[in-house]
C-alpha positions in Angstrom: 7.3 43.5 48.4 11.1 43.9 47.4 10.9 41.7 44.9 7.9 43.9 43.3 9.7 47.1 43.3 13.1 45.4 41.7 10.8 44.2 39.3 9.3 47.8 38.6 13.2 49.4 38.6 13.9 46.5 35.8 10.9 47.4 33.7 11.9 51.3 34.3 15.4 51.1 33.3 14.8 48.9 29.9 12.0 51.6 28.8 14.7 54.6 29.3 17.4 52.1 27.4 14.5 51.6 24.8 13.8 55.4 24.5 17.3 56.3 24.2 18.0 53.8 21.9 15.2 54.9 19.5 16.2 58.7 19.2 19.8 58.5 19.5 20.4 56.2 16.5 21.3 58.1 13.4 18.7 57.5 10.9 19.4 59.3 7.2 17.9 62.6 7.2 15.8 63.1 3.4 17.3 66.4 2.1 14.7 67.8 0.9 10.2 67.1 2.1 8.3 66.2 -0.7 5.6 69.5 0.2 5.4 72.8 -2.3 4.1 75.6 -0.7 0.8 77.4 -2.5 0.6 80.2 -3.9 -2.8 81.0 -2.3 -4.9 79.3 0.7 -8.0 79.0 -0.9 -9.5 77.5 -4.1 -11.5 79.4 -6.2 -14.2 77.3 -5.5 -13.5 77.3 -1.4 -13.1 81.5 -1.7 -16.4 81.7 -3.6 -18.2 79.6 -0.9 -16.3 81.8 1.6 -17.9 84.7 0.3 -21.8 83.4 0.2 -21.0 82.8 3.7 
């Protein structure tokens, strides 16, 4: 039964080294997303459906 919850602590402890690993390495930051913002929200198209409905 010891041996069980050792085992559990091991798993435990490489996840948290695993997690922390992943999000504290410095990974290169892009400087700018490649997304434009729209003028408008709808299409034409969608806004004329919009208004049959």
């Amino acid at each position: 039964m010891g041996s069980f919850f050792f085992i559990i602590a091991v798993l435990v402890i490489l996840g948290v080294l695993a997690f922390a690993k992943e999000f504290l390495s410095e990974k290169p930051k892009p400087e700018r997303l490649p997304y434009r913002k729209k003028d408008y929200l709808l299409t034409q198209a969608e806004r004329s459906f919009y208004g049959v409905l």
